[in-house]
C-alpha positions, 0 to 999 in steps of 0.5 A: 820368303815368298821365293821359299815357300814357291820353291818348296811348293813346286818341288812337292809338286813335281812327280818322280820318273816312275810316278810318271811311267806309272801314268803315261804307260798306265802301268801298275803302281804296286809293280812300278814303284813298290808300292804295298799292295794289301788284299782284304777278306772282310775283316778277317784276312789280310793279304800283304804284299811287297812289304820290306820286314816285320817291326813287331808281332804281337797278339793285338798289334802287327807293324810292318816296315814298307818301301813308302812307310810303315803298315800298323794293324790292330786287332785281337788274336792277329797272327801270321799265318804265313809269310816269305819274302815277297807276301805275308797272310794275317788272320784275325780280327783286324779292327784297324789298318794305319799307314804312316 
């Protein structure tokens, strides 16, 4: 049971081969790994980038899918201002940013 959870501890330790070039060559992680990248303007404007797709789009409610996870944003009267395949602009009245 011991050598279990010694093993188990140890493999959530190790790092991958990006996380490490991310920290010896001390290269961006948004870049390197394909991380989410969010750019906030108050609480007003928010900026996305990287993100793989849109769950759902509601007038309260945005949920975006990610590499690492998913991206929930709460609010009122939040919209898409504009999107492509790489970023995406939301306005409105952003009360809370949740990853998962």
């Amino acid at each position: 049971m011991k050598k279990e959870r010694r093993l188990k501890k140890q493999k959530e330790n190790r790092i991958s081969a990006g996380e490490q070039a991310v920290h010896v060559l001390n290269l961006p992680p948004d870049c390197v790994l394909g991380d989410a990248l969010l750019s906030a303007i108050g609480n007003r404007t928010l900026y996305i980038e990287n993100y793989s797709r849109i769950l759902c789009y509601e007038d309260d409610c945005i949920r975006i899918e990610c590499r690492h996870g998913m991206i929930t944003l709460t609010g009122a009267r939040l919209t898409i201002a504009y999107f492509n395949a790489h970023e995406m602009k939301i306005t409105g009245k952003i009360e809370q940013i949740r990853f998962s």
